[in-house]
N, CA, C and O of each residue as an XYZ file, in Angstrom:
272
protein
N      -9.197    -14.661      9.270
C      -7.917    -14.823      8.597
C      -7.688    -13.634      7.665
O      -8.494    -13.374      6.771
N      -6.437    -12.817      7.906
C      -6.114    -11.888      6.951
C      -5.055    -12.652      5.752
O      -4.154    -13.491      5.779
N      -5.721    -11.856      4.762
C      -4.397    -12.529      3.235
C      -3.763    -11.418      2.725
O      -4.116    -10.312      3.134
N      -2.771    -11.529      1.794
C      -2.552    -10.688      1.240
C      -3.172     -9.918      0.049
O      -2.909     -8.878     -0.555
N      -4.059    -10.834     -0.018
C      -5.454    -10.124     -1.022
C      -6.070     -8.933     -0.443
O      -6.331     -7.893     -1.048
N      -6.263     -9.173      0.711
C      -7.212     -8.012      1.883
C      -6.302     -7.321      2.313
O      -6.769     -6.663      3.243
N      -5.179     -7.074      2.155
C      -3.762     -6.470      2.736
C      -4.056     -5.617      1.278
O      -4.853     -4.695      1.454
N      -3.711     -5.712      0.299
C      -3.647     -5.018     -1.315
C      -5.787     -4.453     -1.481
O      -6.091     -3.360     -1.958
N      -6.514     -5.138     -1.146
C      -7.564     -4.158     -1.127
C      -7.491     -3.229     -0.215
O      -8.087     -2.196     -0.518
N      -6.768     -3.241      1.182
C      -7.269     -2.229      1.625
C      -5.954     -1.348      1.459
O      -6.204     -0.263      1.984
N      -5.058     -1.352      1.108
C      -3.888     -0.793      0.500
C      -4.614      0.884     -0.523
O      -4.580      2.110     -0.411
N      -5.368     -0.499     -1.742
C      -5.900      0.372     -2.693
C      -7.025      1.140     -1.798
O      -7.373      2.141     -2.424
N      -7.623      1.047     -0.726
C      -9.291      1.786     -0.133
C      -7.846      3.048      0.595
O      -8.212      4.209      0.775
N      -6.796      2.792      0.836
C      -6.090      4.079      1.269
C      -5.483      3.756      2.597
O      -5.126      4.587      3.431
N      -5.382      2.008      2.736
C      -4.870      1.924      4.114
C      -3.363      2.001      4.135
O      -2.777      1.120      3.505
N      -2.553      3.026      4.836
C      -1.172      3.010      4.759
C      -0.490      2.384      6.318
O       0.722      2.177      6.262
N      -1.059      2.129      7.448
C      -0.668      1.289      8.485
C      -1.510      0.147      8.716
O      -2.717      0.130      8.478
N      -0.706     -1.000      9.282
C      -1.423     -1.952      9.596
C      -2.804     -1.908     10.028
O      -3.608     -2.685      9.512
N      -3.346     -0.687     11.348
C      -4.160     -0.601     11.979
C      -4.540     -0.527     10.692
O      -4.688     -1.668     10.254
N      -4.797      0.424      9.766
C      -5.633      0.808      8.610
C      -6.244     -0.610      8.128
O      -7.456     -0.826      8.141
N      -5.161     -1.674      7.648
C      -5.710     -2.838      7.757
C      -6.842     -3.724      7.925
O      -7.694     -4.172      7.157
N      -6.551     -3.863      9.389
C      -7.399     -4.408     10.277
C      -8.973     -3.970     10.670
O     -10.028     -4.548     10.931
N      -8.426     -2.448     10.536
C      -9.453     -1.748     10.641
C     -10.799     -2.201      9.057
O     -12.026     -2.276      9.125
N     -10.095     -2.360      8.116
C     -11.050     -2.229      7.088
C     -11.729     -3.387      6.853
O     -12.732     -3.460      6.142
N     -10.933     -4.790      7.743
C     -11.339     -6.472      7.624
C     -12.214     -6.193      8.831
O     -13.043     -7.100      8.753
N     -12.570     -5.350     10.084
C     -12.799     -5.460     10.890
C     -12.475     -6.587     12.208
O     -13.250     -7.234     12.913
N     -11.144     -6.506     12.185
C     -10.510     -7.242     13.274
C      -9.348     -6.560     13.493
O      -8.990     -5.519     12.942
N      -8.625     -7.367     14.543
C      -7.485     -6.621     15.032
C      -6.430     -7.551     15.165
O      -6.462     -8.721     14.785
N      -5.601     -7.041     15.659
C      -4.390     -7.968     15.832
C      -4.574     -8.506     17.054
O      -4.836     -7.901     18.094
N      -4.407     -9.819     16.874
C      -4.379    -10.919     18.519
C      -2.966    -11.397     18.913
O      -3.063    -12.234     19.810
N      -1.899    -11.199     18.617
C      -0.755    -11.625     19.292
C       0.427    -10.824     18.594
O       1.583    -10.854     19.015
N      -0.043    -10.014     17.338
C       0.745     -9.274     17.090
C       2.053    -10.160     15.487
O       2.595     -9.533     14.577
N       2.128    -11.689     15.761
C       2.888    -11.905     14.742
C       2.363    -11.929     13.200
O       2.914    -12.568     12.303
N       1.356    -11.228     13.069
C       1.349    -10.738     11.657
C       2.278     -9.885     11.090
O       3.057    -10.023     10.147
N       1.984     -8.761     12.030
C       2.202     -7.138     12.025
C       3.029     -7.282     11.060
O       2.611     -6.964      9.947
N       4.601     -7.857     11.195
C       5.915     -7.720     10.528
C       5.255     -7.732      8.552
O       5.242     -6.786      7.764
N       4.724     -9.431      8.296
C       4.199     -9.143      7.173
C       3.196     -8.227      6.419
O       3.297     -7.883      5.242
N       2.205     -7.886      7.297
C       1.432     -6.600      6.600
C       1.939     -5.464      6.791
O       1.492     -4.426      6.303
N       3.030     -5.559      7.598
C       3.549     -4.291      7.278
C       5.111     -4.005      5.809
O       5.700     -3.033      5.337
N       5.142     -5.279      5.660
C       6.018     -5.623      4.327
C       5.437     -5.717      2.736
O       6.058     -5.618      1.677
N       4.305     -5.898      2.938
C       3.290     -5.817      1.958
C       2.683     -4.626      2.222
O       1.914     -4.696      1.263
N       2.418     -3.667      2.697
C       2.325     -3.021      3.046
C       3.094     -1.689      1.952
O       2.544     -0.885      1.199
N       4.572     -1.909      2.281
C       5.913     -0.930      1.649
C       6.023     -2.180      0.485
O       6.630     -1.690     -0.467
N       5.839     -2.929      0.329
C       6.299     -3.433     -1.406
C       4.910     -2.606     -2.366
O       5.027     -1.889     -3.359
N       3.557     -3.051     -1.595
C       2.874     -2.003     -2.240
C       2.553     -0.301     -2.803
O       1.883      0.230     -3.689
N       3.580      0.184     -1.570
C       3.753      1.571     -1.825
C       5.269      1.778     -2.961
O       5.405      2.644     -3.825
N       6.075      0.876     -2.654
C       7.017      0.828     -4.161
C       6.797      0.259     -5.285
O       7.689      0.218     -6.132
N       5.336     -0.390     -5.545
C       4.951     -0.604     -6.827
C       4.156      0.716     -7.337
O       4.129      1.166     -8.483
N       3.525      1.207     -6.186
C       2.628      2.698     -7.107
C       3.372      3.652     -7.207
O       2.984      4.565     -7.937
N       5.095      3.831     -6.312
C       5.719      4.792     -6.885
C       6.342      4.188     -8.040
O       6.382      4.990     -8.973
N       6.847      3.050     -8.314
C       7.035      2.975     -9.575
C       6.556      3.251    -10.819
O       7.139      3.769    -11.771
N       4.999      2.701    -10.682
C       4.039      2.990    -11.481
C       3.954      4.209    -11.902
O       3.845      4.314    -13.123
N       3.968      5.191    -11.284
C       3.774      6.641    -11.355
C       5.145      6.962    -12.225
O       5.242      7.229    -13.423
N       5.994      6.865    -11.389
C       7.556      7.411    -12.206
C       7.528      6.980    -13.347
O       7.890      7.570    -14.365
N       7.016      5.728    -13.232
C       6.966      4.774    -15.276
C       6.417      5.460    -16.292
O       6.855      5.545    -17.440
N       4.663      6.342    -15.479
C       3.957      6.584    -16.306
C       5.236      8.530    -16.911
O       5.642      9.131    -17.905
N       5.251      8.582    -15.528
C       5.747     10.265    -15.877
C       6.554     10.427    -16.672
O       6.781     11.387    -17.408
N       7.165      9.205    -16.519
C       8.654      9.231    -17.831
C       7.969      8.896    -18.799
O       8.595      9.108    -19.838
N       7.071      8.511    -18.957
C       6.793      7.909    -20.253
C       5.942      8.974    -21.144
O       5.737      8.914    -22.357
N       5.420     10.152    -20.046
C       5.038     11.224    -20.944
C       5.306     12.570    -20.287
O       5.135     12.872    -19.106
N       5.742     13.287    -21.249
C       6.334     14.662    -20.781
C       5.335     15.218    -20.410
O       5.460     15.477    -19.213
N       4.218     15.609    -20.870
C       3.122     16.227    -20.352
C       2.684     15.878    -18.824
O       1.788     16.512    -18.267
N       3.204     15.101    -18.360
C       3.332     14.833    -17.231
C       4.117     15.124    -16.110
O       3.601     15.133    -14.993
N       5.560     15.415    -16.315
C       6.512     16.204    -15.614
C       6.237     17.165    -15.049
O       5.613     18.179    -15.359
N       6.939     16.684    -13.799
C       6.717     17.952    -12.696
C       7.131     18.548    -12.665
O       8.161     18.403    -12.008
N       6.856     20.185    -13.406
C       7.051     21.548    -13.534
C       7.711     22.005    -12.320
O       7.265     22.025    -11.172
N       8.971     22.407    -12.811
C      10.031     24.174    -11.882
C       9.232     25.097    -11.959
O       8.499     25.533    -12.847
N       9.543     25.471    -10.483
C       8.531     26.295     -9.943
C       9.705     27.318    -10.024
O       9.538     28.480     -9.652
């Protein structure tokens, strides 16, 4: 059984596609109707760490990304 607990650990180990996923629980997909949700958790997780990031950058100038 995959959760969304093991969806967000392997998120954080650097998994950005499902396979990445599966790959890190060591199983695979058997009929495929997961896919849709780990792949939605998946992109809500990648718009919480760009948020995170933009939050932190605004929040300190020393952080701003320098004109080149």
């Amino acid at each position: 059984m995959l959760t969304d607990t093991d969806v967000e650990t392997a998120a954080r180990n650097g998994a950005v596609r499902p396979k990445d996923v599966y790959e890190s629980k060591g199983c695979r997909a058997q009929c495929g109707n997961c896919v849709p949700g780990v792949v939605c958790l998946l992109r809500q997780i990648a718009r919480q760490g760009r948020a995170t990031i933009a939050d932190t950058m605004h929040g300190h100038a020393d952080l701003q990304p320098q004109a080149m």
